[in-house]
C-alpha positions, 0 to 999 in steps of 0.5 A: 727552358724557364718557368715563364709562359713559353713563347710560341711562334706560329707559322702559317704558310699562305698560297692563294688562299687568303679566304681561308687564311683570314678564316684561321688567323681569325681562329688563331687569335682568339686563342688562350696561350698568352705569349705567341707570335703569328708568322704568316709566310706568302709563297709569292701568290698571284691572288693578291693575298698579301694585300687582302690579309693586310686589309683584313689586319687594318680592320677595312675587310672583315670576315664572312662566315655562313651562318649555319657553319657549325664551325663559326664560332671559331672565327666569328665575330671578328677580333678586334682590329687593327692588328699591328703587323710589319711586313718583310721581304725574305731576307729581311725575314731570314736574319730576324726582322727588326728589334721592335718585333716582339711587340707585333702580332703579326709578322707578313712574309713575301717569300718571292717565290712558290718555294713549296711547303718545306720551303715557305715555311722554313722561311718562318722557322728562320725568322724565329731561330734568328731572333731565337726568342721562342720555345716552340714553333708551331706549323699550322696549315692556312686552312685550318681552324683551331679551338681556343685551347689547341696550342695549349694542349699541346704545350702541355702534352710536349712539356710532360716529357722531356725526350719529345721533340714534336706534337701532333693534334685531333684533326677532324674535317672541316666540311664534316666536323664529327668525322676525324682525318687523322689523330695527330698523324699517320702511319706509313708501309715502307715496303710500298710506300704507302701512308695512311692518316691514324682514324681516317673517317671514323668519328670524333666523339670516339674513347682515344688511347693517347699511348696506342696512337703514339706507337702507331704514329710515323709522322705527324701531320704537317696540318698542326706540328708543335716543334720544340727549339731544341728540335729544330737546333738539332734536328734542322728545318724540313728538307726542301727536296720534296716540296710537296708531300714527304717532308714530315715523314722525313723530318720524323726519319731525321729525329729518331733516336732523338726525339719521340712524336706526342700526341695530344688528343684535346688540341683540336684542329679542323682542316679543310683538307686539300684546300691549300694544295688544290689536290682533289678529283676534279682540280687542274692541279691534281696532276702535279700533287700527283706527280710530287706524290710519286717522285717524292715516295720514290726519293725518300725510299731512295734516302732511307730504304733503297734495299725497297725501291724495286717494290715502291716503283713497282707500286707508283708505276701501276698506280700511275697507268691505272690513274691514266687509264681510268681517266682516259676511260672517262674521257672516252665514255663522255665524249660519246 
């Protein structure tokens, strides 16, 4: 890698979330690495998402946020417009756009199709590895928004060791910004198949040892993951097998022995967490998180560690009857 600043390109993939997207683009461009490019990939929303963000871009709609959100100074006032963008179908995308790329700030992407999270946002590692005028790639959810230095720091932490071949962020809440979702990733159980984010509620302004989470780590959140280029030339893109849930865990499987996991703890990055998928209690598409949660466990055991599909199936069979039952019980209950 040379001494120049390093080029990062920054992949966001977007799925009927445009308000939220446009709240993290905002953030994203106020911040202080000099030499990025923003890939904005849409998973073929029905919202009409690509038309709002490019209205957003052309400076025709501008950005509301309340007030009292003590996160708006990240993403308010809105930054100076129009921003210059192209657009592009997938495989315009795929084989790298055009030569006047580099001087656009914004790269728009239909993907066609929902191609799920691996999927959409490997149509944006494509375009960079097809113009392969980068040294990072950073995955950054479209419901996030960033401190200014959060992609400087991990460029920094990434570049102190040279077997690091990804890097994770603090990530708090957003809706309850001194309360932490995880340290730059999480840890996972095998014999369950169980993940659980590394400082889940506890609070922000906590002393952290970088080395002790780094141990612990066994992914990284797929929120905020800085990749280098040598990762994805020898590592691969995310495996599309999962489409939801999983792929970062089997990306981090696919890289051991090769690269190790950073952590950097000053890159900052809140996440609205849920937001981008609709997984939460009361949301209509909470059965089909919960449906690619359970088959996506099942088949990275499968792939990794068949000798422990009796106990996770074990485990996804009575988390699934409890979840049933419970919901029937409620059902039950109201209905009186």
């Amino acid at each position: 890698m040379s001494d120049k600043t390093p080029r990062v390109a920054i992949v966001i993939l977007n799925w009927n979330g445009w308000k939220d997207t446009i709240e993290c683009l905002e953030s994203v461009f106020r911040n202080n690495h000099p030499n990025y490019q923003v890939i904005l990939c849409d998973n073929n929303s029905q919202d009409d998402s690509l038309i709002q963000i490019k209205a957003w871009a052309g400076g025709r709609m501008e950005l509301t946020v309340p007030e009292d959100n003590p996160l708006r100074n990240l993403s308010f006032p809105p930054v100076s417009k129009p921003l210059t963008y192209k657009e592009y179908n997938r495989s315009q995308s795929e084989t790298g756009g055009s030569n006047e790329d580099n001087n656009v700030r914004l790269i728009l992407v239909q993907t066609g199709a929902n191609l799920g999270f691996a999927g959409g946002n490997n149509v944006g590692l494509r375009y960079a590895m097809a113009r392969d005028d980068f040294d990072y790639v950073w995955l950054l959810n479209n419901d996030t928004v960033i401190k200014s230095d959060a992609l400087t720091q991990m460029i920094r932490c990434i570049k102190e060791r040279p077997d690091v071949g990804m890097c994770g962020s603090t990530i708090p809440f957003y809706h309850e910004p001194d309360k932490l979702w995880a340290l730059g990733g999480a840890t996972y159980n095998k014999f369950i198949a169980r993940t659980r984010c590394i400082g889940l509620n506890q609070p922000v302004n906590q002393k952290i040892d970088r080395k002790k989470i780094e141990r612990r780590l066994k992914y990284l959140a797929g929120a905020s993951i800085l990749v280098s280029r040598s990762f994805l030339r020898d590592v691969g893109l995310m495996s599309e097998d999962y489409f939801l849930y999983f792929e970062e865990l089997d990306w981090a499987e696919r890289a051991k022995g090769r690269y190790s996991m950073a952590y950097a703890p000053e890159s900052i990055v809140y996440h609205k967490v849920s937001a981008s998928t609709g997984n939460d209690s009361t949301n209509k598409n909470n059965r089909v998180s919960e449906y690619f949660m359970f088959k996506n466990s099942l088949l990275f055991t499968y792939q990794y560690f068949p000798l422990f599909i009796p106990f996770v199936f074990t485990r996804v069979t009575a988390i699934y009857v409890l979840k049933r039952f419970r919901a029937s019980m409620k059902r039950l209950f109201f209905a009186r």
